[in-house]
C-alpha positions as CSV (number, residue, x, y, z in Angstrom):
1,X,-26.0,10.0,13.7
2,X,-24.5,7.0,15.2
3,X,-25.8,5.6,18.7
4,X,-23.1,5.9,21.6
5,X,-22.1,3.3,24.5
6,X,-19.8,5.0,26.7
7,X,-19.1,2.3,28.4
8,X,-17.9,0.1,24.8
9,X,-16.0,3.4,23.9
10,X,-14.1,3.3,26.6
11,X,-12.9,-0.2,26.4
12,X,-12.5,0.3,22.9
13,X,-10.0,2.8,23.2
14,X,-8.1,0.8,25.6
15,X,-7.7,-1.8,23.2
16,X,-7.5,0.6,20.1
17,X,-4.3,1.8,23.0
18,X,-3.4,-1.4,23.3
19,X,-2.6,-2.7,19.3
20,X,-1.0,0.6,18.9
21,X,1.3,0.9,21.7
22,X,1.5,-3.0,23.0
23,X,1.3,-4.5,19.2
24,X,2.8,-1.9,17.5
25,X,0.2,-1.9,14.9
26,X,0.7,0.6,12.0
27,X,-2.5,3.3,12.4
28,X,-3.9,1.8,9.3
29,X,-4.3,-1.3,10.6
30,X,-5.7,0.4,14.0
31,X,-8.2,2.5,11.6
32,X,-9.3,-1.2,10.5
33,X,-9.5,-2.6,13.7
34,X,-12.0,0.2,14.7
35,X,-13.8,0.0,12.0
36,X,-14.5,-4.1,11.9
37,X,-15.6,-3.6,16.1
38,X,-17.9,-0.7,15.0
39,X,-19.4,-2.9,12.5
40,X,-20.3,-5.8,15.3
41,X,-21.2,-3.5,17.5
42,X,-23.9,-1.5,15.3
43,X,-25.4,-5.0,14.6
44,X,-26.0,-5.2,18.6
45,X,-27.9,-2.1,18.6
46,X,-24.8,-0.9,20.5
47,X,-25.5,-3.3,23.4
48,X,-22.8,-3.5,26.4
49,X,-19.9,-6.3,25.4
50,X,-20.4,-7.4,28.6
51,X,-23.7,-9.0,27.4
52,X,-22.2,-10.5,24.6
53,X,-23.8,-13.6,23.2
54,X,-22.5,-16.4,20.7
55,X,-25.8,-15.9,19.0
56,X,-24.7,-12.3,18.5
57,X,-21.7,-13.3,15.9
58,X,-24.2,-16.3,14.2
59,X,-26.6,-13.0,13.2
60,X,-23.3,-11.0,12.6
61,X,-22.1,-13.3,10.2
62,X,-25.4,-13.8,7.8
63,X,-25.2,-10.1,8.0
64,X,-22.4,-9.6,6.6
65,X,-22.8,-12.4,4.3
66,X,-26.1,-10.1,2.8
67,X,-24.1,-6.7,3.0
68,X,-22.7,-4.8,0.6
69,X,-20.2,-2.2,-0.6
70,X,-22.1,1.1,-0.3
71,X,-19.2,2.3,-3.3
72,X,-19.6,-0.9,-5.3
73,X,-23.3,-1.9,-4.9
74,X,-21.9,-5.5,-5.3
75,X,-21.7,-8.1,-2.3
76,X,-18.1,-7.5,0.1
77,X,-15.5,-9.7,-0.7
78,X,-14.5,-12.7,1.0
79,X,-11.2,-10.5,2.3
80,X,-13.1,-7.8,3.5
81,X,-15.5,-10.1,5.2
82,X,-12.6,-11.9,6.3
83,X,-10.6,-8.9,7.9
84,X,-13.9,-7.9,9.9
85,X,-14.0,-10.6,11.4
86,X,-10.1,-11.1,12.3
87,X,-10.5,-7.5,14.1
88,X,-13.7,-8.6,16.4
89,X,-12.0,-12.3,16.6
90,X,-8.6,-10.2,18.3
91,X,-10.7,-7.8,20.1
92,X,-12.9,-10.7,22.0
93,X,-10.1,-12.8,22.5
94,X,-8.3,-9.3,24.6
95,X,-11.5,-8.7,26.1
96,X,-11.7,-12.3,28.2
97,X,-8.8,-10.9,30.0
98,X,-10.2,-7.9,30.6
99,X,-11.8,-6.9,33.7
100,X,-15.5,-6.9,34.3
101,X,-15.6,-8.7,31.4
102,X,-13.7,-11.9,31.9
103,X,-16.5,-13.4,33.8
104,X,-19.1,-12.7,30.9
105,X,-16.6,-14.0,27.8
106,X,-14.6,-16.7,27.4
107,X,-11.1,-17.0,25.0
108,X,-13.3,-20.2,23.0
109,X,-16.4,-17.4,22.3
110,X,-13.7,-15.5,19.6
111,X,-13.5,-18.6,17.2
112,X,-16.7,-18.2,16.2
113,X,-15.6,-15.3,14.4
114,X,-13.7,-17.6,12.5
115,X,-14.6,-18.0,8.5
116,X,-16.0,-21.0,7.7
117,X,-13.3,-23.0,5.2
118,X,-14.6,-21.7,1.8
119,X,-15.1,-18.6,2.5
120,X,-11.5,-18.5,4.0
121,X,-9.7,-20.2,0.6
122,X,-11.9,-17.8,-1.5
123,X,-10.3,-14.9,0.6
124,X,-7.2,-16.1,0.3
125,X,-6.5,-17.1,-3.4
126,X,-3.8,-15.4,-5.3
127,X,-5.5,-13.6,-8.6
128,X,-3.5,-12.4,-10.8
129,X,-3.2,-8.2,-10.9
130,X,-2.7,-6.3,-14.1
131,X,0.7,-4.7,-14.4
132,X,2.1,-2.8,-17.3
133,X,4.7,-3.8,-19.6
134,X,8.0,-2.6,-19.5
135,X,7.2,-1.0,-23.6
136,X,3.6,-0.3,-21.8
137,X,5.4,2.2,-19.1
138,X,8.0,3.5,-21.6
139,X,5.1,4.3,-24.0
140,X,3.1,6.0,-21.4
141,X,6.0,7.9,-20.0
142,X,6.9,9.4,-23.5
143,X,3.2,10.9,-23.8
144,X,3.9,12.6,-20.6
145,X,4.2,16.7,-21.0
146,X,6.9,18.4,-19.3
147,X,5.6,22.0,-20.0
148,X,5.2,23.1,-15.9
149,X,6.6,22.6,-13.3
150,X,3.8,20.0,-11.7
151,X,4.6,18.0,-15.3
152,X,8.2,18.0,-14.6
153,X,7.5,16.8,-10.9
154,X,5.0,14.0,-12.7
155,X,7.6,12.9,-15.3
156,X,10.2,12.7,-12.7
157,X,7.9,11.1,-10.2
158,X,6.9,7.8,-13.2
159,X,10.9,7.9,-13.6
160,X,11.2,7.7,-10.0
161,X,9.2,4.6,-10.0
162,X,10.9,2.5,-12.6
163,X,14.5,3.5,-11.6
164,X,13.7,2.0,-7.4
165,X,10.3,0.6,-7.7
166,X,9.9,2.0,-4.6
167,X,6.5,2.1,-2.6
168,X,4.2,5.1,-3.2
169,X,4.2,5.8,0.9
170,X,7.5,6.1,1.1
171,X,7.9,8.1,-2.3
172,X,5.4,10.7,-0.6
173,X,8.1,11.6,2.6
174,X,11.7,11.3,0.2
175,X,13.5,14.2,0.6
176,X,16.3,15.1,-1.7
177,X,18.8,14.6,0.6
178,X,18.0,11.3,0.4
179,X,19.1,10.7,-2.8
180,X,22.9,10.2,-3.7
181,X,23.4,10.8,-7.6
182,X,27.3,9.9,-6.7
183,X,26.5,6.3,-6.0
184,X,22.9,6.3,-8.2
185,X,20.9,5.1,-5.1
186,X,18.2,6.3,-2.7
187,X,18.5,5.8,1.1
188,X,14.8,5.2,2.5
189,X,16.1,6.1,6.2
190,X,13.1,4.5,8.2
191,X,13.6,7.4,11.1
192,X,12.5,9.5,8.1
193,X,10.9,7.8,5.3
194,X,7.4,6.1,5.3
195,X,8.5,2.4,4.6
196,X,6.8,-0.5,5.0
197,X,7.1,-2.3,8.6
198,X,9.7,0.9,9.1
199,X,12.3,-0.8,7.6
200,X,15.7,1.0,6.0
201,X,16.2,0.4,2.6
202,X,18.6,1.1,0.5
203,X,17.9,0.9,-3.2
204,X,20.6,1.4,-6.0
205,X,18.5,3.0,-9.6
206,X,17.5,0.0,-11.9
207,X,19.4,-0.2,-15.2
208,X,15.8,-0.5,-17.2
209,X,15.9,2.9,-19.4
210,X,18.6,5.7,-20.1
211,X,15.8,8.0,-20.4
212,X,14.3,7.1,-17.1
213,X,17.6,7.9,-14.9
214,X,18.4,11.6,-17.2
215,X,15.0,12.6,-16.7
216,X,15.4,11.8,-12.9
217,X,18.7,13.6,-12.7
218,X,17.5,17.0,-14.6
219,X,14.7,17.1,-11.6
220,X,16.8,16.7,-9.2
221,X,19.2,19.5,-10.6
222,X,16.1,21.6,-11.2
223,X,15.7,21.7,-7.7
224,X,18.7,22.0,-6.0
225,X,20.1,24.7,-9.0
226,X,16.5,26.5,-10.2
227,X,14.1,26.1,-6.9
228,X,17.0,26.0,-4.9
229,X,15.7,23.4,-2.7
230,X,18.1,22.0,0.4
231,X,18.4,18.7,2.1
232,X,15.6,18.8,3.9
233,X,13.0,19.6,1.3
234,X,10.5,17.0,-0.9
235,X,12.3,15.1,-3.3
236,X,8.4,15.4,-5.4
237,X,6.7,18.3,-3.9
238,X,2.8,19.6,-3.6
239,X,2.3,22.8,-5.8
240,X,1.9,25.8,-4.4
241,X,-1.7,28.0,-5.1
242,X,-2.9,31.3,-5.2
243,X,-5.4,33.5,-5.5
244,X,-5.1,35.3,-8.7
245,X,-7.7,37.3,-10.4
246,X,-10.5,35.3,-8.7
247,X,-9.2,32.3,-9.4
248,X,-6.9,29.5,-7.8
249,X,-3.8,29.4,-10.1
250,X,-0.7,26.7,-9.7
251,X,2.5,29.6,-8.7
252,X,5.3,27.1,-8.0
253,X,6.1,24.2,-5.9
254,X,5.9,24.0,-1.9
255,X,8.8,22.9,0.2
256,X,7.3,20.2,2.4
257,X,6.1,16.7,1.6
258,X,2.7,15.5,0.7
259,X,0.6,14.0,3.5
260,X,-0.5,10.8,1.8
261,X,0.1,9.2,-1.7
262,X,-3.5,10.2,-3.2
263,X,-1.6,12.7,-5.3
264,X,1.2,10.7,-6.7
265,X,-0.7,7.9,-7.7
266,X,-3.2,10.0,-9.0
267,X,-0.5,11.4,-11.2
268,X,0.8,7.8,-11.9
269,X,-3.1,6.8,-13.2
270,X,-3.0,10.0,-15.6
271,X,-0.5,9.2,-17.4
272,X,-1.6,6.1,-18.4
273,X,-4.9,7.0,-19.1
274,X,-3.2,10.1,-21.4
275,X,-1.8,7.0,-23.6
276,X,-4.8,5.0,-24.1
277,X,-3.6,2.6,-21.3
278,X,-5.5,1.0,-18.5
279,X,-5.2,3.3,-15.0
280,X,-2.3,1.5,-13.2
281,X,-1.2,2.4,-9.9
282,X,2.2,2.9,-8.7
283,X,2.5,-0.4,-7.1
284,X,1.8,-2.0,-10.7
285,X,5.6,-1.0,-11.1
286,X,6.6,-3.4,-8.6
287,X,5.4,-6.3,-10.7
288,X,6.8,-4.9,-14.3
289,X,10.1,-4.4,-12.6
290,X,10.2,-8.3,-11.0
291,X,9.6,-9.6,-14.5
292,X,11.9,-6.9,-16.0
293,X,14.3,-8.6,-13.2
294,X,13.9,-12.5,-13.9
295,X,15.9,-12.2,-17.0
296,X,17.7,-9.3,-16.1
297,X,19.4,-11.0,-13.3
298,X,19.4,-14.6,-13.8
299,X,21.6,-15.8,-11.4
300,X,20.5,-16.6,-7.8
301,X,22.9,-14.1,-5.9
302,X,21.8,-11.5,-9.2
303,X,17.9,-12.6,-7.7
304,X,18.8,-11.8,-4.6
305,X,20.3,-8.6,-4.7
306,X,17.5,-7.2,-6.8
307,X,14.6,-8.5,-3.9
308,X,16.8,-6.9,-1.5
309,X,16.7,-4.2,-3.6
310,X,13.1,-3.2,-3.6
311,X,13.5,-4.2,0.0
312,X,12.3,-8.0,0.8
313,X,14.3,-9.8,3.1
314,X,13.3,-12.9,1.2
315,X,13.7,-13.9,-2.2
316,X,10.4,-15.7,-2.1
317,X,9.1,-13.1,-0.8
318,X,9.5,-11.7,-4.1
319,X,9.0,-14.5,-6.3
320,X,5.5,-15.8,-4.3
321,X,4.3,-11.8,-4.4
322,X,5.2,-10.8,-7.7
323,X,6.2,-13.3,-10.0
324,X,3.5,-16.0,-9.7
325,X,3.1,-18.7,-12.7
326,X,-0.1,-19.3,-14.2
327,X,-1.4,-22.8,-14.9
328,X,-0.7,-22.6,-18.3
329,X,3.0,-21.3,-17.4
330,X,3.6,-24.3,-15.2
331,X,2.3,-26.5,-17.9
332,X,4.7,-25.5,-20.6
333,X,7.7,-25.4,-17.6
334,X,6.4,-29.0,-17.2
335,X,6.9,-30.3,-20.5
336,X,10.1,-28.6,-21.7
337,X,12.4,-28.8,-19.1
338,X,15.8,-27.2,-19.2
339,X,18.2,-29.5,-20.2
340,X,21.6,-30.5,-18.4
């Protein structure tokens, strides 16, 4: 059991109030900021921030240099360090304003939070992420059963994902009146749908597989026609339990939407795994799909409307984040230019 500072909780929530409310910070980034401040603070002994001391952050930084990942066993990364200290460096810097405490800290005492220049281009280097294939995801998607209906919702789900690319947190709140088989496209309304930065997104099905888009289209008919599901309920549903002879037995499909995407990309993992294929999450699609996309749409406006698509504003948003080009790539660009 954790010491207590009343005092430091207090002013912790206000500031905790203050990203959320003033900042508009998403509650996982709040969760993080809490979490970082917890971390300096324990290493205090939970002293009062008003007797912070420079020396404080020096001991706070070999610390967390030396820790590591009770999970992993292995040292934290550089981004991890990096984000702990980015939530104490915002949190001192608010705090010199504060008062009672603006005569004890000054705006200069945050920057020692700061990560020294390695450490910072360590955290910050762009690694390459495993993504599956576009044969990879069709190969895993045909060893997929279909004999339930959680299998149906799982096969439809991995179609789901190759026809929008969408985001797994905003997969989780679709409902299926969302979806418009008319015009082939799904509305990710941002009053009702868990996008990124709440933004609205409308994304038209991608023309990657036949198979994908009829397998979609039978779940959605299952629903509306067989489970005789309305506008308002999950487009990919929790499964309903009960009790049944002792035991807790699957007995159909719930109405509402799952709480969070553990589920779905757990579902997502599975299937892979079923076909002998590394464990890729649902955002691995993103990637397959963007170099699906640089052939399939050559042309800068094709580009464009394909990154708008899976709902950047930028095109180089898309390119920088999901089509990077390896050292080797660039070398054989290099040499063998296109010709005029």
């Amino acid at each position: 059991m954790r010491k207590l500072n009343e005092e430091n909780e207090r002013i912790k929530r206000r500031y905790l109030q203050y990203l959320k409310a003033a900042k508009r910070k998403d509650a996982s980034t709040v969760l993080k900021a809490a979490e970082g401040i917890l971390r300096f603070e324990a290493s205090t002994g939970y002293a009062s921030f008003k007797k912070f001391r420079i020396e404080q952050v020096i001991k706070f930084q070999d610390r967390l240099n030396d820790a590591t990942n009770k999970a992993t066993g292995k040292p934290l990364s550089k981004s991890t360090i990096r984000s702990i200290l980015s939530a104490n460096k915002g949190f001192v810097f608010w705090l010199a304003d504060q008062t009672g405490y603006k005569s004890r800290i000054r705006h200069s005492d945050a920057d020692y939070f700061n990560m020294d220049a390695k450490g910072a281009r360590v955290a910050s280097a762009v690694r390459e992420t495993p993504y599956p294939s576009i044969e990879m995801a069709r190969h895993a998607f045909s060893y997929m059963p279909d004999g339930t209906e959680t299998e149906r919702r799982n096969k439809a789900l991995f179609a789901f994902f190759m026809l929008t690319g969408a985001r797994d947190g905003a997969v989780t709140s679709l409902r299926v009146k969302h979806i418009n088989m008319i015009d082939s496209c799904v509305y990710q309304d941002a009053r009702e749908v868990k996008t990124k930065n709440s933004k609205t997104i409308t994304t038209f099905f991608l023309p990657v597989d036949t198979e994908y888009l009829a397998c979609f289209t039978d779940w959605g008919t299952f629903l509306r026609k067989d489970k005789l599901f309305g506008p308002d309920d999950a487009l990919f549903p929790p499964p309903r339990f009960a009790q049944i002879d002792g035991s807790f037995t699957v007995t159909g499909l719930k109405r509402e939407t799952y709480k969070n995407a553990n589920a779905i990309r757990a579902a997502i993992k599975e299937a892979f795994t079923r076909a002998d294929l590394p464990a890729f999450t649902p955002h691995a699609f993103r990637k397959t799909l963007v170099k699906w996309a640089d052939i399939a749409y050559p042309t800068r406006q094709a580009f464009k409307a394909f990154s708008q698509n899976i709902g950047h504003s930028s095109v180089i948003t898309t390119v920088s984040a999901y089509c990077p080009v390896s050292t080797e790539e660039q070398g054989a660009l290099i040499k063998k230019p296109v010709q005029a």
